[in-house]
N, C-alpha and C positions, 0 to 999 in steps of 0.2 A: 622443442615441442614438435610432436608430430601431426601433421595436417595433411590436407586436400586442397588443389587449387584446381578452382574455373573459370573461365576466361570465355567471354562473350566479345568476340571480334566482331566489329561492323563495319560498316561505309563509314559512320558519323560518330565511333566510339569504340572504344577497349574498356572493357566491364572487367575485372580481376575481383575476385570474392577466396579468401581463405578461411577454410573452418578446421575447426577440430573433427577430431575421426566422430563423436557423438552429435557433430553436424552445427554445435555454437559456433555463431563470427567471432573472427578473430580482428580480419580488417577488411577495407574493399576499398579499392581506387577506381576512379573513372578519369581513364586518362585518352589522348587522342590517338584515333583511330590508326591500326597496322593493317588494314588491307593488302593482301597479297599482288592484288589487281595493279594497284596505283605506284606500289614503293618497288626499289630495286632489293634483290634480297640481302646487301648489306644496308641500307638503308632498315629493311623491314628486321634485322636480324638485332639492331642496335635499339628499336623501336620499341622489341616485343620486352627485350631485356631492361629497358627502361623503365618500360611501365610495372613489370613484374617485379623489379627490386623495389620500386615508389609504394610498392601493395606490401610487399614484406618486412620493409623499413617500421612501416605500421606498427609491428606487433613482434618487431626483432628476428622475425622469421628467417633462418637459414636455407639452402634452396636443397643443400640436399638431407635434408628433414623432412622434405616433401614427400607424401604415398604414394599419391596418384595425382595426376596433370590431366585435367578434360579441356579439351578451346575448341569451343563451337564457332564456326568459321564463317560470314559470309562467304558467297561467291565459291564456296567449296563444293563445284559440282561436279567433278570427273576424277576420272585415276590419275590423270597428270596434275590437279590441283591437289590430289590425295597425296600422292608420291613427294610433294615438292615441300606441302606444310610439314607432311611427317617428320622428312630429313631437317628439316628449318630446326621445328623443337625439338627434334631428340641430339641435336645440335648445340643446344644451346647449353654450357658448361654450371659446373656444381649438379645438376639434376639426376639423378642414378635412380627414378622412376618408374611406373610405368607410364604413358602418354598416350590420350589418343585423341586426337583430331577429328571432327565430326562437321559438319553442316550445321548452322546455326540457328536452323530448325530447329534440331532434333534435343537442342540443350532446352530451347522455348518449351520446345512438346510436354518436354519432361517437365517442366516448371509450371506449366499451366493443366497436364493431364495426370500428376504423376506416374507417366509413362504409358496408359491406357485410354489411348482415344484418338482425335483428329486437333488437330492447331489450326488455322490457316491465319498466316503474316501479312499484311497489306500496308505495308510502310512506303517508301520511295519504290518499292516493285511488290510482286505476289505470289505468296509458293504456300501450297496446303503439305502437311506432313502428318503420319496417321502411323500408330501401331497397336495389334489386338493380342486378346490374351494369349497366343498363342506364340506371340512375337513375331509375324508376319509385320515388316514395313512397308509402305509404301507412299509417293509423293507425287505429286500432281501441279502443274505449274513453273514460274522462274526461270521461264525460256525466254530467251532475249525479246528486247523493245522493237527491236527491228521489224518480229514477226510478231508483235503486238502481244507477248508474253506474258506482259504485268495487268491483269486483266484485276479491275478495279482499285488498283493501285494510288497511293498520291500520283504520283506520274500520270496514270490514267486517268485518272479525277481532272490533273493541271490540263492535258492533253483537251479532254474534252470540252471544258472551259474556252481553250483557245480554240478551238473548233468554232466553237460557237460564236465569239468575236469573229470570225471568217465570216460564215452566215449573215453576220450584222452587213458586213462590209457590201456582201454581196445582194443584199435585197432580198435573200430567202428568210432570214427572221428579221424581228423588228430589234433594235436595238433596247436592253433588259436591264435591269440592274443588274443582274453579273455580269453583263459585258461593259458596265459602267466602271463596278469597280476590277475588272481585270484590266480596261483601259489605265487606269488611274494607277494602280500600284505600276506597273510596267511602262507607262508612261506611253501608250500605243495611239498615237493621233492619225496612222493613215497608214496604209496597204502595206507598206514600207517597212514602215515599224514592226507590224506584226511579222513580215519576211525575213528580219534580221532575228527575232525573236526566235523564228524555226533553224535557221539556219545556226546560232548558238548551242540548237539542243540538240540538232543533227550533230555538229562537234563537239560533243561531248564539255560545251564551255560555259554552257549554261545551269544559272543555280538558281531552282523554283523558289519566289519568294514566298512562299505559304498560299499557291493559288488556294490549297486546299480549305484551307482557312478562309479564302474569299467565295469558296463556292457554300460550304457551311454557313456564313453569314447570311448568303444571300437569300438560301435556301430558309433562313429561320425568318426571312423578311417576306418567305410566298412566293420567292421567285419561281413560275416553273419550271426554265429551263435548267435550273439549278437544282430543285426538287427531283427533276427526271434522270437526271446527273449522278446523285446518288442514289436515286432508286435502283437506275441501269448498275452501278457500282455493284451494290447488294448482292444482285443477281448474278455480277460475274465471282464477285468472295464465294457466294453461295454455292455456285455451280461447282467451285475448284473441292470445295468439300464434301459435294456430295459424291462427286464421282470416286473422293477415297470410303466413303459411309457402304458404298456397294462395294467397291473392291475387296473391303476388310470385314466383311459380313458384321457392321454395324446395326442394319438394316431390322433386324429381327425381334426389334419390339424390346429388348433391353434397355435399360439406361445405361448411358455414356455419355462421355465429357466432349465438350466441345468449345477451344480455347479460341480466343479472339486477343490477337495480338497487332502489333503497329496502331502508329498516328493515325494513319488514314479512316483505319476503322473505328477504334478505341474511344478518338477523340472526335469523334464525327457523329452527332450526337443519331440524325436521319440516317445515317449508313449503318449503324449498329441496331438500329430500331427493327430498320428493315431486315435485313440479315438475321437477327431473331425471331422475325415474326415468318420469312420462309424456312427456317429450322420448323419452328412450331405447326406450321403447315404440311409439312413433310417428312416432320421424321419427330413425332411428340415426343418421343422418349428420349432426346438429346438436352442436354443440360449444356447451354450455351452461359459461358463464363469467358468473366475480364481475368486474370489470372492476379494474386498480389503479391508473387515473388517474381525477380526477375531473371533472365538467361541464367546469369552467372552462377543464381544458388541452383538452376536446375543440372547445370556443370557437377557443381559440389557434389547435390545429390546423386547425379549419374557415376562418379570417381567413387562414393562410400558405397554402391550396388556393385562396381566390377569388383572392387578391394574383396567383397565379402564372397563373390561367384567364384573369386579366384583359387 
C-alpha cells in the first residue's frame, strides 16, 4: 500500500502519523524522543528507525511503499542542522522517497493554518512562524535562553516564578502564594536552595517540574504576582506574532488564521485569554485558533501537497 509518512520530532516526543495518498490514517505511534541535540547519530539513527518500523508494524507498512517522508524537526535551525538531518534520513535504508526535513514549526503551521497564516509555539521555548499567500516565509524568535530567547515560554513563565521567590527572599516583595507553592514543589527553604536550583538550570540538569502549572493555579486563586506573570507572558507570544502579521502583510484588514500551539499557552487558561484579547485589540480580523490536528498530520498534509506540485 501506498502512503505518506510525517514525523513530528521533539524535545519530549516522536509523533510518526501514516496515511494514505487521499489522506485516511493508516497508523500513528508516539514514541520517545530523537532529538538531534541530545543523541549521538548512531544512537539517533537506531532511534529514528525504531520508531518508524513500531509506526509501520501498525498497518504492515513496508518503507519502500513509502511516497513522500515530511519530519518536522525541532532544533532544526541552520544549514548545518539542515545538512546533517538530511543525510540522517535519506540514510536510512528501504526508503527510495522523496524526503524532506523542516523545522518543527512549519509541520505546526501547516496543521493549525492550513499553511496560510502565522503559528506561534510556546511550549518549553518560543518561535512564531508565518506564510502568506504568496508563499513568502518568515519567523520570528527561538533564539537561545542565554540571551532570553524564549520569550513567554514555559521556561520563561518557570524563570519568572523563580525570580519572584528571589524577590521574596530579598525583601523587595512580600512573600505570595506562588512563592509558596514554588517553595513547596521544589522544596526551596533558604537562599541556598534557590542557588542550587539556578545553578542545575544553568547546566542544562535541571527538569521543570510544572512551574507553569504552579503559576496557572496560583493565578486562578488572584495571585497578582502570578497574574502579572502571564499577563507579561501574553505580551511577549503576542509580540513575537505580530512582528510576523507586518512582515507578511497580514496587517491589511483580511482575515487570517492565527494558531496557538504549546502547553505554556494552550493550557494556560489567563495566557491564552490574554494573547486573544491583544489579537482582538490589534489586528480584528485575526482568527485566533487552538488547532485539532496535530504536527504529524500537518507533515502528511505537507508530503500529499509536494507529491501533487511535483
Amino acid at each position: 500500500m501506498k502512503y505518506v509518512l510525517g514525523i513530528d520530532s521533539g524535545g519530549q516526543k516522536f509523533l510518526a502519523r501514516a496515511q494514505d495518498l487521499d489522506g485516511t490514517d493508516l497508523a500513528w505511534l508516539l514514541g520517545p524522543p530523537a532529538l538531534h541535540h541530545r543523541l549521538t547519530p548512531e544512537q539517533l539513527q537506531l532511534r529514528v528507525s525504531e520508531n518508524i518500523d513500531a509506526c509501520l508494524s501498525k498497518f504492515g507498512g513496508k518503507r519502500e511503499d513509502c511516497e513522500f517522508l515530511v519530519c518536522g524537526a525541532s532544533g532544526l535551525d541552520n544549514a548545518s542542522d539542515q545538512n546533517f538531518l538530511d543525510n540522517l534520513y535519506h540514510s536510512l535504508p528501504g526508503f527510495h522517497c522523496r524526503i524532506k526535513c523542516l523545522n518543527d514549526a512549519v509541520i505546526a503551521h501547516q496543521a493549525a493554518t492550513g499553511g496560510i497564516g502565522v503559528i506561534v509555539i510556546s511550549g518549553t521555548g518560543s518561535v512564531a512562524y508565518g506564510r502568506n499567500q504568496s508563499g513568502v516565509e518568515a519567523r520570528c524568535g527561538g533564539w537561545p535562553q542565554v540571551i532570553f530567547g524564549d520569550d513567554g515560554s514555559g521556561t520563561w513563565i518557570a524563570c519568572q516564578a523563580l525570580k519572584h521567590v528571589s524577590h521574596t527572599f530579598d525583601g523587595r516583595q512580600p512573600p505570595s502564594l506562588l512563592s509558596e507553592k514554588i517553595r513547596r514543589i521544589l522544596g526551596i527553604r533558604s537562599e541556598e536552595d534557590l542557588i542550587n536550583v539556578c545553578k542545575e538550570m544553568e547546566q542544562m540538569k535541571w527538569v521543570n517540574p510544572g512551574l507553569g502549572a504552579e503559576v496557572d493555579s496560583a493565578a486562578e486563586e488572584n495571585d497578582p504576582h502570578a497574574i502579572q506573570i502571564l499577563k507579561d507572558a501574553a505580551s511577549c507570544t503576542f509580540a513575537l506574532a505580530d512582528s510576523l502579521v507586518a512582515r507578511l502583510n497580514f496587517n491589511n484588514g483580511s482575515p487570517f488564521k492565527v494558531g496557538a500551539w504549546g502547553s505554556a499557552l494552550v493550557k494556560s487558561p489567563l495566557h491564552f485569554m490574554h494573547f486573544k484579547q491583544l489579537f482582538a485589540a490589534n489586528h480584528p480580523a485575526a482568527q485566533v485558533l487552538i488547532p485539532d490536528k496535530d504536527a504529524a498530520h500537518g507533515a502528511c498534509e505537507m508530503a500529499r501537497r509536494f507529491l501533487l506540485d511535483a
